[in-house]
C-alpha positions as CSV (number, residue, x, y, z in Angstrom):
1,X,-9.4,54.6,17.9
2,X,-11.7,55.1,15.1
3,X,-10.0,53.7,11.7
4,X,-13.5,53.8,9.2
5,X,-17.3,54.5,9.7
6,X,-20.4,53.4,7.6
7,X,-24.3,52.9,8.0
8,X,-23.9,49.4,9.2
9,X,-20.1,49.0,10.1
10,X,-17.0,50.4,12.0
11,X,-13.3,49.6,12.2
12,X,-11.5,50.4,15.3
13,X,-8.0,50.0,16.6
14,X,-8.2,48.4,19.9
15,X,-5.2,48.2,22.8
16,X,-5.4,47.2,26.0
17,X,-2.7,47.7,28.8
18,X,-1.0,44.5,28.1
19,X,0.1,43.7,24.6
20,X,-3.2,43.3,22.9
21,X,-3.1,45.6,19.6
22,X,-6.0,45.0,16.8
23,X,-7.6,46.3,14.3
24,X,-11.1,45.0,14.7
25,X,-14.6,45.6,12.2
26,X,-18.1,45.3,13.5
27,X,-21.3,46.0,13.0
28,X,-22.9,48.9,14.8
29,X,-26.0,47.4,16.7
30,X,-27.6,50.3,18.0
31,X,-27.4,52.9,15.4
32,X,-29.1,55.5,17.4
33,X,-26.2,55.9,19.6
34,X,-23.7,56.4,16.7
35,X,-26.9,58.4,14.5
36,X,-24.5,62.0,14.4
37,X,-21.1,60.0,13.5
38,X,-23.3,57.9,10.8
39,X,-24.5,60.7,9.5
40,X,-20.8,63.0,9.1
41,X,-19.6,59.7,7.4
42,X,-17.0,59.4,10.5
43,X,-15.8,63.0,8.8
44,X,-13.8,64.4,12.2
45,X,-13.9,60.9,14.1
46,X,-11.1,59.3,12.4
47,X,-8.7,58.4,14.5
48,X,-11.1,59.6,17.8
49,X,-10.9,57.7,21.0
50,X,-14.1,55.8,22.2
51,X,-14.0,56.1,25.5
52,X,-16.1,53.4,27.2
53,X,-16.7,51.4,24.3
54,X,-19.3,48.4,24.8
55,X,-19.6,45.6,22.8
56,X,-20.3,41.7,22.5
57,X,-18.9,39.1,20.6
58,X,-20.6,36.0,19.3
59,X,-18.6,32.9,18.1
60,X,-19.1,30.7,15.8
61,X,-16.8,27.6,14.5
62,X,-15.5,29.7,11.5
63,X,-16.3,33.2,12.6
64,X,-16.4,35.5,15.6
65,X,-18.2,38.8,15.3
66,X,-18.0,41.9,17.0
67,X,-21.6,44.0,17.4
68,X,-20.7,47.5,18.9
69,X,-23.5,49.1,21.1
70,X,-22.3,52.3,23.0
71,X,-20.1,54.5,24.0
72,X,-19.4,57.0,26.9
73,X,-17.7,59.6,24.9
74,X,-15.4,60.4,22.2
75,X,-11.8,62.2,23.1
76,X,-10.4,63.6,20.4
């Protein structure tokens, strides 16, 4: 679920089927796919559903970062 939405960044709730819960920020790596939510701010995205979300991680020893890069759709 969509919690904030900038140029560069986006916070997301994540949960899985289990007990994973989180509030995650990354940075959007292909900005073409996100271009209309960019550009509306997020305005009538908070709190959306990405459905089909695909992203990577990469680790560091202090660090690990979350690069977003598509989507399927959005449910409302």
């Amino acid at each position: 679920m969509v919690k904030k939405i900038d140029q560069n960044n986006i916070e997301f709730y994540i949960q899985d089927d289990k007990d994973l819960c989180a509030c995650l920020s990354g940075e959007i790596e292909e900005k073409s796919k996100f271009r209309n939510i960019i550009e509306n701010e997020g305005k009538g995205y908070i709190g959306s559903e990405f459905i089909g979300l695909e992203y990577h991680t990469i680790k560091n020893e202090n660090n690990l970062s979350f690069f977003v890069e598509n989507y399927s759709f959005i449910s409302d």
